[in-house]
MILUM-777550 format. One record per residue: x, y, z of N, C-alpha, C in turn. Coordinates in steps of 0.2 Angstrom, whole numbers, always signed. Layout:
# MILUM-777550
ATOM    n.px    n.py    n.pz   ca.px   ca.py   ca.pz    c.px    c.py    c.pz
ATOM       X       Y       Z       X       Y       Z       X       Y       Z
...
END
This chain:
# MILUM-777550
ATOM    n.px    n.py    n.pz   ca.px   ca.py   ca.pz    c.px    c.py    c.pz
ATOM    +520    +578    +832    +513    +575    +833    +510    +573    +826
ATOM    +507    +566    +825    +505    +565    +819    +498    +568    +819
ATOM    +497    +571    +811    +492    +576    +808    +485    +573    +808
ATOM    +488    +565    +808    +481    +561    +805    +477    +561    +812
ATOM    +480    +561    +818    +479    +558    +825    +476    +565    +824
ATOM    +477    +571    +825    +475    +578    +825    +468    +577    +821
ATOM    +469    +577    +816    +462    +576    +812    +457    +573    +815
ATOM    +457    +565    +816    +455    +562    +819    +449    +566    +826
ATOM    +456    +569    +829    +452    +571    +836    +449    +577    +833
ATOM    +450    +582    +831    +444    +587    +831    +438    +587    +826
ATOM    +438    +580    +822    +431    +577    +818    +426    +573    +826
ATOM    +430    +569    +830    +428    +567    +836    +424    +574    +839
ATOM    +428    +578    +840    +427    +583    +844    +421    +585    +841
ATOM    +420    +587    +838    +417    +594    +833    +409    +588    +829
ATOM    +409    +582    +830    +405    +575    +829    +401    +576    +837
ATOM    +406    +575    +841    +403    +572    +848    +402    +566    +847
ATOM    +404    +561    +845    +402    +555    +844    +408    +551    +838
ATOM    +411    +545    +844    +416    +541    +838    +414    +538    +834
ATOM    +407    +537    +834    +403    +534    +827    +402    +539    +822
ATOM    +397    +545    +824    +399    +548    +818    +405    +552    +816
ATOM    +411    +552    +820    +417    +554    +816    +419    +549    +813
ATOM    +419    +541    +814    +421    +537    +811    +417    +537    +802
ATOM    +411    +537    +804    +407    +539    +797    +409    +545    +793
ATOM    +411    +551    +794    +413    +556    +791    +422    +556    +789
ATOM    +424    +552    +793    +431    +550    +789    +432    +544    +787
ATOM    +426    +542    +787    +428    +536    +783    +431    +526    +785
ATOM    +431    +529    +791    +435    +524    +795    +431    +521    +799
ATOM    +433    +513    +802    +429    +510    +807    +430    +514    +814
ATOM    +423    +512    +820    +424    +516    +823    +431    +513    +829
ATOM    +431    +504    +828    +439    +505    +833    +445    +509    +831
ATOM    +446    +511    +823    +451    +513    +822    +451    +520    +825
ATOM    +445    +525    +825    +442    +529    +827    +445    +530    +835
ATOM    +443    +527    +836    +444    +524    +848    +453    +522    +847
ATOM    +457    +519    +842    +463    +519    +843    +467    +525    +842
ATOM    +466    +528    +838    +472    +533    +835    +468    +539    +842
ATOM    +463    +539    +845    +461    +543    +851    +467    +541    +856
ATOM    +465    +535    +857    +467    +532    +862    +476    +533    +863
ATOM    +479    +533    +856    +485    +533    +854    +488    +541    +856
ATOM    +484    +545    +855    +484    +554    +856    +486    +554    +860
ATOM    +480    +551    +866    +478    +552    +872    +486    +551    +878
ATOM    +487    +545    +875    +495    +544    +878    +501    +546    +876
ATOM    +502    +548    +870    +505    +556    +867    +505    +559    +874
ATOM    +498    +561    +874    +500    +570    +877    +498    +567    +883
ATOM    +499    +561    +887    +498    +560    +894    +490    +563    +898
ATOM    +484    +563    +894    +481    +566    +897    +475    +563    +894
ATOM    +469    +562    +897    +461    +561    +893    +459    +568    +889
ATOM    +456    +566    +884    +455    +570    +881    +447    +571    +877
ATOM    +443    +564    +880    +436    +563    +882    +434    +560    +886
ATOM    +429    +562    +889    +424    +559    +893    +419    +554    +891
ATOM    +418    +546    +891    +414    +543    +886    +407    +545    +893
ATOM    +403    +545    +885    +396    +544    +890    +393    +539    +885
ATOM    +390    +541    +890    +381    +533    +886    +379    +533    +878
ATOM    +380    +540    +877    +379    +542    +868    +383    +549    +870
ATOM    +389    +545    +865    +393    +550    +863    +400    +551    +869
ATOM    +401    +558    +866    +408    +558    +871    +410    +566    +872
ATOM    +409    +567    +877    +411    +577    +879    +415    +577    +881
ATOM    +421    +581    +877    +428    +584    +878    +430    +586    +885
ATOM    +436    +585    +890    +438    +586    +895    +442    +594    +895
ATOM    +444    +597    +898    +447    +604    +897    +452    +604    +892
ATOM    +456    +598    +893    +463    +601    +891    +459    +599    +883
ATOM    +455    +593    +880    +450    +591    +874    +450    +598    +869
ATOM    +444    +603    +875    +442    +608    +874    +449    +613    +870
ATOM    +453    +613    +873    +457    +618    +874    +463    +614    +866
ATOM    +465    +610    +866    +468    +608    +861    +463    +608    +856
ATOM    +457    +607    +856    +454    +609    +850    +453    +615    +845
ATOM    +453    +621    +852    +453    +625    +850    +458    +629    +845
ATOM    +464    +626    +848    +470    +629    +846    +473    +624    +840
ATOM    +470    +618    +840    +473    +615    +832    +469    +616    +825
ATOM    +461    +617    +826    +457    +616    +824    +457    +621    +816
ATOM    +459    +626    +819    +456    +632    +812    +466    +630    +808
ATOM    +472    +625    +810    +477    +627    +807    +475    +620    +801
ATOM    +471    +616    +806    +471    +609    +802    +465    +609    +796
ATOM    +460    +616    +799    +457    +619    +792    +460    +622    +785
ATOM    +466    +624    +788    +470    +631    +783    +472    +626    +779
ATOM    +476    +619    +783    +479    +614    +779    +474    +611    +773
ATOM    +466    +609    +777    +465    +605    +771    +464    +609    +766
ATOM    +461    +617    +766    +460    +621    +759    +464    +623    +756
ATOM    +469    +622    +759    +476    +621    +755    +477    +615    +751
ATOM    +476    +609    +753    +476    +605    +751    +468    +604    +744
ATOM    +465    +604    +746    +457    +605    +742    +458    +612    +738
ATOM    +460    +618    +738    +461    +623    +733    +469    +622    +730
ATOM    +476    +621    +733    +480    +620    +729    +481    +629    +730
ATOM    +487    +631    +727    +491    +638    +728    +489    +642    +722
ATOM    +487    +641    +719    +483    +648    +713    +488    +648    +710
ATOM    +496    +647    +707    +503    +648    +706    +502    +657    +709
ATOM    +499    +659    +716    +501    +663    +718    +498    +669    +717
ATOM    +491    +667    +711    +486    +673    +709    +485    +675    +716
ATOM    +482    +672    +722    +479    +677    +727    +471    +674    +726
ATOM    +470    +669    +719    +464    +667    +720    +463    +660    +727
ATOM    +456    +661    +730    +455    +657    +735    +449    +653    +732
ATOM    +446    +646    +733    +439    +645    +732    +435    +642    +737
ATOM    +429    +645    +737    +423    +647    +742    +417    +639    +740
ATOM    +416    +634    +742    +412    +629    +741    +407    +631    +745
ATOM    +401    +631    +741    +393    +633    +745    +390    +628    +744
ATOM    +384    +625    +746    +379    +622    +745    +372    +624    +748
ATOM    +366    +624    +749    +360    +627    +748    +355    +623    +745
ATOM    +348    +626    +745    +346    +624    +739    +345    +630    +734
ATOM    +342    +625    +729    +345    +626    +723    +341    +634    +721
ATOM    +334    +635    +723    +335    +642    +722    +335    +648    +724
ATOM    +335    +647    +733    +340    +652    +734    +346    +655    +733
ATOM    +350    +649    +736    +355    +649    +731    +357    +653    +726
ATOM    +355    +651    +719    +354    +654    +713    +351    +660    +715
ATOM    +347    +662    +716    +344    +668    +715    +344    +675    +721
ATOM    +347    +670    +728    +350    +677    +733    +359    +676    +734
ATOM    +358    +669    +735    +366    +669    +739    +372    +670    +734
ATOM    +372    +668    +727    +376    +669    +723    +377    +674    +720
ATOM    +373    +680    +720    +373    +686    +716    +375    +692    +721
ATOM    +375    +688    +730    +377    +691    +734    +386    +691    +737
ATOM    +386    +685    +732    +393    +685    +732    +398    +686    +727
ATOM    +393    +691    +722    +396    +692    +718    +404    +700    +718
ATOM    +401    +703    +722    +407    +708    +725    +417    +705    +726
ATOM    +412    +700    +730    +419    +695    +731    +423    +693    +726
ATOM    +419    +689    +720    +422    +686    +715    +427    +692    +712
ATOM    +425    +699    +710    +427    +703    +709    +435    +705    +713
ATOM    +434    +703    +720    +440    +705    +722    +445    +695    +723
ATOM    +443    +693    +718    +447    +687    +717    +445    +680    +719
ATOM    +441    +680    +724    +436    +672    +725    +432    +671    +720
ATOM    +436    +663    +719    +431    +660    +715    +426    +656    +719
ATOM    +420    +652    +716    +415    +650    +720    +412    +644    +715
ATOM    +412    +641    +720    +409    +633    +717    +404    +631    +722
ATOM    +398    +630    +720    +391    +628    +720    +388    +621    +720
ATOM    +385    +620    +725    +381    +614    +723    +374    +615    +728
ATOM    +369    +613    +721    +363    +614    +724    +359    +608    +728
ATOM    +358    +609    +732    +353    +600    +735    +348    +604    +738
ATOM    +343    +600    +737    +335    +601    +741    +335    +598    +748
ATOM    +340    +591    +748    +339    +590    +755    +344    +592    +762
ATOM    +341    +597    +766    +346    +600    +771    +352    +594    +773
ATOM    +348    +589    +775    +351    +583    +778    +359    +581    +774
ATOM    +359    +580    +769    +361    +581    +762    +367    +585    +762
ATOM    +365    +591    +765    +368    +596    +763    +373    +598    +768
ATOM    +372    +597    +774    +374    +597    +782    +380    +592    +782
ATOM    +377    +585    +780    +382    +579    +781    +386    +583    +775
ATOM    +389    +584    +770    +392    +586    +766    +397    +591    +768
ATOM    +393    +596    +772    +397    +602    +774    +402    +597    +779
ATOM    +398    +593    +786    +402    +593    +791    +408    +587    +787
ATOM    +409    +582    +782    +413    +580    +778    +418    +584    +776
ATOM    +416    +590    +774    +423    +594    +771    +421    +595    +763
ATOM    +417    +594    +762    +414    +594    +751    +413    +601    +751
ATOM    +412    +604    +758    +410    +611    +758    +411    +614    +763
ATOM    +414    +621    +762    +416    +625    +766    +410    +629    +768
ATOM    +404    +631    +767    +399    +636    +769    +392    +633    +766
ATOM    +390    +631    +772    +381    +630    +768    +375    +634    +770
ATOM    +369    +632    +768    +364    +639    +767    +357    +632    +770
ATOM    +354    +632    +776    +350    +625    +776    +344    +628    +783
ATOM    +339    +626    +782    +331    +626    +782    +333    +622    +788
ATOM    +338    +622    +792    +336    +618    +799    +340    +621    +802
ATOM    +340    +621    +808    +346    +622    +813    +352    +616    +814
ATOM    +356    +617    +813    +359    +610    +815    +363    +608    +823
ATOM    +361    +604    +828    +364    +602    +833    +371    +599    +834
ATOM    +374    +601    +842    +380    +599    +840    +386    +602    +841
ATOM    +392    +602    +843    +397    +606    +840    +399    +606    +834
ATOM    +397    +603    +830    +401    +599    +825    +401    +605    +819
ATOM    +395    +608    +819    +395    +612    +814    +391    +618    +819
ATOM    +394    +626    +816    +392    +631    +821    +386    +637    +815
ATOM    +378    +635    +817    +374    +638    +812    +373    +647    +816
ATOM    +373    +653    +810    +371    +659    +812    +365    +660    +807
ATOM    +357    +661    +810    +351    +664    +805    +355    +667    +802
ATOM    +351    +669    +794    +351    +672    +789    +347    +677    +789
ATOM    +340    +674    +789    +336    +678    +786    +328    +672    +787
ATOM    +323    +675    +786    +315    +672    +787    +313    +675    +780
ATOM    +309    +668    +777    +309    +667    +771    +299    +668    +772
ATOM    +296    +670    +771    +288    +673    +769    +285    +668    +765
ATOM    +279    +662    +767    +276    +657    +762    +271    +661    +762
ATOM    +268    +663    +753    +261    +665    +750    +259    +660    +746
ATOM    +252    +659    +748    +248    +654    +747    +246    +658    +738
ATOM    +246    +656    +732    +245    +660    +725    +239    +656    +721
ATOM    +241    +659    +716    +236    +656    +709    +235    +659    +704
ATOM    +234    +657    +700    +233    +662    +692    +225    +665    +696
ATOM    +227    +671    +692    +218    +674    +694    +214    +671    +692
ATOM    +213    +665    +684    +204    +664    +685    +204    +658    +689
ATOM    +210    +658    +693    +205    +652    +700    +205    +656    +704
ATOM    +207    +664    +706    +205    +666    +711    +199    +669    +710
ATOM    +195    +671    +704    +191    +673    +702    +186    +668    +703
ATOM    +184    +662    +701    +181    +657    +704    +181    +656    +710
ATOM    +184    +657    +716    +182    +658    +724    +180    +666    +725
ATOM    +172    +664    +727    +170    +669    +732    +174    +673    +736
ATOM    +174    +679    +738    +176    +683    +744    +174    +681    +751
ATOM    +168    +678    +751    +166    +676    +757    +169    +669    +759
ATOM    +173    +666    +755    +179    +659    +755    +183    +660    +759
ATOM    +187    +667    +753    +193    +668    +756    +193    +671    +762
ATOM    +187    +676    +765    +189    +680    +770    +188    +674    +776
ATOM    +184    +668    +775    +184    +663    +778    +188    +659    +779
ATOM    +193    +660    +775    +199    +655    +776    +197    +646    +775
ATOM    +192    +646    +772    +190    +639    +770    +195    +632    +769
ATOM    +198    +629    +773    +203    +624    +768    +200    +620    +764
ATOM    +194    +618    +766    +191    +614    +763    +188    +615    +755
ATOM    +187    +622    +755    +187    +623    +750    +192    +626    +744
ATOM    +197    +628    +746    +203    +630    +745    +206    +624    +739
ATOM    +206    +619    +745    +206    +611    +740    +202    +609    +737
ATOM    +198    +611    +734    +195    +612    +727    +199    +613    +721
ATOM    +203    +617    +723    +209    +617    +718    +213    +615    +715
ATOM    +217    +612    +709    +222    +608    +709    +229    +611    +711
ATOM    +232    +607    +712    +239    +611    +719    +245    +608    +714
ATOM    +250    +611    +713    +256    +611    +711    +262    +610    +718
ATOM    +266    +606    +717    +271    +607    +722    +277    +602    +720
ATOM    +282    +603    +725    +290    +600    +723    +289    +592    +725
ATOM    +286    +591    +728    +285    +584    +728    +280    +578    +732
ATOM    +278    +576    +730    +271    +571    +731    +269    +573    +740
ATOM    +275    +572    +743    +273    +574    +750    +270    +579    +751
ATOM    +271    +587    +747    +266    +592    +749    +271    +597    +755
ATOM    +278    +596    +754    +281    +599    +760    +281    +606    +761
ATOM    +277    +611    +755    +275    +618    +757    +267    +619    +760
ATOM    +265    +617    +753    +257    +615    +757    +255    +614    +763
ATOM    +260    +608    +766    +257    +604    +774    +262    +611    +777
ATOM    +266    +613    +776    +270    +621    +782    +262    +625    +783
ATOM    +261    +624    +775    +256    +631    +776    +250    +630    +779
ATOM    +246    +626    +777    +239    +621    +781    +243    +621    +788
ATOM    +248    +619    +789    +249    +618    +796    +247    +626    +801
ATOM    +253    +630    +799    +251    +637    +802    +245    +641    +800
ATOM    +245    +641    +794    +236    +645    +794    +230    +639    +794
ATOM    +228    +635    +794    +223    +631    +796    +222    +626    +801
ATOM    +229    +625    +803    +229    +620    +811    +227    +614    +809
ATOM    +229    +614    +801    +225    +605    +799    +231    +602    +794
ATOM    +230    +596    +792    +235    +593    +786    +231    +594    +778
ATOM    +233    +598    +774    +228    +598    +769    +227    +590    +765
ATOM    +221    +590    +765    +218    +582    +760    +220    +583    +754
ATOM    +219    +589    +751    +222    +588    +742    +226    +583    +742
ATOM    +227    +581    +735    +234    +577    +732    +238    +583    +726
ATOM    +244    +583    +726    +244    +589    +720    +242    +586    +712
ATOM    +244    +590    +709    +240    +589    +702    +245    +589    +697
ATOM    +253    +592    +699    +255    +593    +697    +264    +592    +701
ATOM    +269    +588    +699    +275    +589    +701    +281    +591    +699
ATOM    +283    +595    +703    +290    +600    +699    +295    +599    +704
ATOM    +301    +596    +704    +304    +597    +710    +310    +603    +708
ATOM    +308    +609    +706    +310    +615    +705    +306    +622    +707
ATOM    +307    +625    +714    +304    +630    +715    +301    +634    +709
ATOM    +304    +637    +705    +303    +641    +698    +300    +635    +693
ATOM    +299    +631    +692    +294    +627    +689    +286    +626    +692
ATOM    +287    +626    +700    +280    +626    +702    +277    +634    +702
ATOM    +284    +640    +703    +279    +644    +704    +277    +647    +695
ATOM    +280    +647    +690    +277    +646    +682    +272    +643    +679
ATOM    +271    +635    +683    +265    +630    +681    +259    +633    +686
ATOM    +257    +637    +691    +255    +639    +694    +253    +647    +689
ATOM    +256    +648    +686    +257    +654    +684    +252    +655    +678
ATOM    +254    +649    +674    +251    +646    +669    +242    +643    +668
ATOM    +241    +643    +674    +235    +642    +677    +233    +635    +680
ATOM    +241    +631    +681    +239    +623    +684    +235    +622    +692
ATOM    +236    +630    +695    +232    +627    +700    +237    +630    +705
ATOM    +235    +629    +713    +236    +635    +718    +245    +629    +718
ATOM    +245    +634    +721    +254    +633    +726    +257    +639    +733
ATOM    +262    +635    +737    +264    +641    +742    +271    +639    +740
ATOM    +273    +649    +738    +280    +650    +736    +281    +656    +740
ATOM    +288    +654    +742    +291    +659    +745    +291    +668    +742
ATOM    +290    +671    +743    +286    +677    +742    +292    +679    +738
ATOM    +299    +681    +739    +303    +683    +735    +304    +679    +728
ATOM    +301    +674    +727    +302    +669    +720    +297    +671    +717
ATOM    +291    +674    +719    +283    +674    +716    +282    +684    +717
ATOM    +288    +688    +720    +287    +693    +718    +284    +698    +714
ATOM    +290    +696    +709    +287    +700    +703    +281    +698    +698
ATOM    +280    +691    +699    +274    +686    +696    +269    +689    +699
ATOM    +266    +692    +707    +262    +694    +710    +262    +701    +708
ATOM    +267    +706    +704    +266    +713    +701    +263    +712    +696
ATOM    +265    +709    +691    +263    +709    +685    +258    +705    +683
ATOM    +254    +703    +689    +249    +701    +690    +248    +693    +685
ATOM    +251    +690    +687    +253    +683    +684    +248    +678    +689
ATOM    +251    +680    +695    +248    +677    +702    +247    +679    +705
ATOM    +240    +679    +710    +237    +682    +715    +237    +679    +721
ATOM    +240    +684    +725    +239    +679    +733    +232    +677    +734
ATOM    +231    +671    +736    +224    +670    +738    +222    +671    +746
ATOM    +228    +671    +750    +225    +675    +756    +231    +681    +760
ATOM    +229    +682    +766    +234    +687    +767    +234    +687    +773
ATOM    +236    +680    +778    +235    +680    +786    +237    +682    +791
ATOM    +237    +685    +794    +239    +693    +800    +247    +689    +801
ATOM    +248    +682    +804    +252    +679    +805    +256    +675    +798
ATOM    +260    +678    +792    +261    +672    +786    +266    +667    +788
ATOM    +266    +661    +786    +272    +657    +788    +278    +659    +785
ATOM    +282    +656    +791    +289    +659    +788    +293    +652    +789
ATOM    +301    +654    +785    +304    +648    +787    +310    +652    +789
ATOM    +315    +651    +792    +320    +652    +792    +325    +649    +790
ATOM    +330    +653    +786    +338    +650    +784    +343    +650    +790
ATOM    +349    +646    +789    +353    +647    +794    +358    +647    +790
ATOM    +365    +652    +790    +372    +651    +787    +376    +645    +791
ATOM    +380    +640    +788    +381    +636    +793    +389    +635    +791
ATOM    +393    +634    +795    +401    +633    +793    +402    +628    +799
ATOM    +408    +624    +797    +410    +620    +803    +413    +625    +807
ATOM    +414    +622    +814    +418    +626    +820    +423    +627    +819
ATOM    +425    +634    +819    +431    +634    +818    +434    +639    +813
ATOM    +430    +636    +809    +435    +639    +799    +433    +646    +798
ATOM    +429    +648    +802    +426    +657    +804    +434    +662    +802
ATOM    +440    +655    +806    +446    +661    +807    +450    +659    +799
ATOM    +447    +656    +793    +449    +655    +786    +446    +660    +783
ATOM    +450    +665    +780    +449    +672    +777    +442    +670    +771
ATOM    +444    +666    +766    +438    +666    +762    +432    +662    +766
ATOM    +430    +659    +768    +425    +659    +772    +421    +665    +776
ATOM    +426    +668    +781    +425    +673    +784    +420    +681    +781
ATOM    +424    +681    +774    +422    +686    +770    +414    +684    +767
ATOM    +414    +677    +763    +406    +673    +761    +406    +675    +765
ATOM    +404    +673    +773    +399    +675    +779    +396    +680    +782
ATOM    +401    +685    +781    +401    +692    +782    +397    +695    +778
ATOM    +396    +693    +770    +395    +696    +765    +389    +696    +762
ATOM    +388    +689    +765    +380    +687    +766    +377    +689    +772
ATOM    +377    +688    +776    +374    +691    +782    +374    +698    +779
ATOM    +377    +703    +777    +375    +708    +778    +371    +711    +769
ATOM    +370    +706    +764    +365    +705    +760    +359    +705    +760
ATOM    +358    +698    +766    +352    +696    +770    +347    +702    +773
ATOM    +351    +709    +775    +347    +713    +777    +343    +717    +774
ATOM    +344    +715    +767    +339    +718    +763    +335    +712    +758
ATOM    +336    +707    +761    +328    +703    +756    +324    +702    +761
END
């Protein structure tokens, strides 16, 4: 049975659609629909059901996916890492953003490295970004702010990430107690606002779940680096919402002051994400094991 027909099918499979498995390898989609079509009479059998969007796998589909899927994985990281000349080294491709990543996922796999995994990294801010590249093959393991639908790719939660709304003290010094205990947005946005980018995407999380509004400020200031917005904010540019673990030790040393503290704080969650499948390829298995069981203590 040719390998390429195999590939072809479980990118379909694990895609649900010959349009996007065509995009992900690269190929038009009739070529996509032939080298199916070409399987299909191989093994004597249908091996999808076309629907109106997309295409759901038939049992035998189902059942040969299963069972090619994790060897056609072993092959491409084979092919993608090459044999170590026999060291026993494997390598681990993660993506994420950039500072999580940096500052929980890779320190948490650092045990591993130890026992011979190397690891290569890439940081992106945008989940979408970061998904399309896993379910490509650029990455064996992602770390992403969304859940992703589908077979194609199988997401396990991580971990709820804690948004505090902060500021250098002499702005929190300048709002009254009777502000903050009031929860005023209106006047909250008096202040100049720091954040990752023009759109406001922590800000409006946060306005959204503690004020049931879209906050009106514009920021004052652009970083598209977590750890630049929460330091410019530190330095006294103006309020920001940072993930409490990034602004911890800022809020000990009294750098930054939470400005509120609402019975409900918003949260985001992560999700570990791997394609379907590759759970049963040892260095992957291990990164997911190893994180999950880190996460239980951030």
């Amino acid at each position: 049975m040719d390998l390429a027909l195999l590939r072809t099918f479980v990118t379909v499979h694990r895609a649900g659609s010959f349009t996007r498995a065509a995009a992900l390898l690269g190929l038009s989609q009739p070529a996509v629909t032939s080298q199916i079509r070409t399987l299909e009479r191989q093994l004597g059998r249908p091996l999808f059901l076309r629907r109106a969007r997309g295409v759901t796998p038939t049992t035998i589909g189902d059942e040969l996916a299963h069972r090619a899927a994790p060897h056609l994985d072993a092959l491409v990281e084979i092919a993608e890492t090459g044999l170590d000349e026999g060291s026993g080294v494997r390598t681990l491709h993660i993506a994420g953003p950039p500072e999580f990543t940096a500052l929980r996922a890779l320190p948490a796999l650092t045990p591993l490295v130890g026992q011979g995994l190397a690891v290569r990294a890439s940081f992106l801010d945008d989940t979408e970004e970061v998904l399309d590249g896993l379910a490509a093959g650029h990455h064996n393991l992602a770390i992403a702010t969304t859940r992703p639908r589908g077979g194609l790719l199988a997401p396990t939660p991580l971990c709820d990430e804690e948004h505090v709304l902060v500021a250098a003290p002499r702005w929190a010094d300048r709002l009254s107690p009777e502000v903050l205990l009031s929860k005023d947005a209106v006047l909250l946005e008096q202040l100049p606002v720091v954040e990752v980018h023009e759109s406001l995407p922590f800000v409006s999380r946060y306005w959204a779940s503690v004020f049931e509004t879209r906050p009106a400020a514009a920021a004052t200031v652009i970083a598209p680096d977590l750890r630049a917005v929460r330091d410019s904010a530190a330095s006294g540019a103006g309020l920001a919402v940072l993930p409490r673990y990034l602004c911890e030790e800022a809020l000990r040393q009294g750098h930054l002051v939470a400005l509120l503290d609402p019975p409900v704080p918003p949260l985001r969650t992560y999700f570990l994400v791997v394609r379907t499948g590759t759970l049963a390829l040892s260095p992957i298995a291990r990164a997911h094991e190893e994180l999950l069981r880190a996460a239980g203590n951030w």
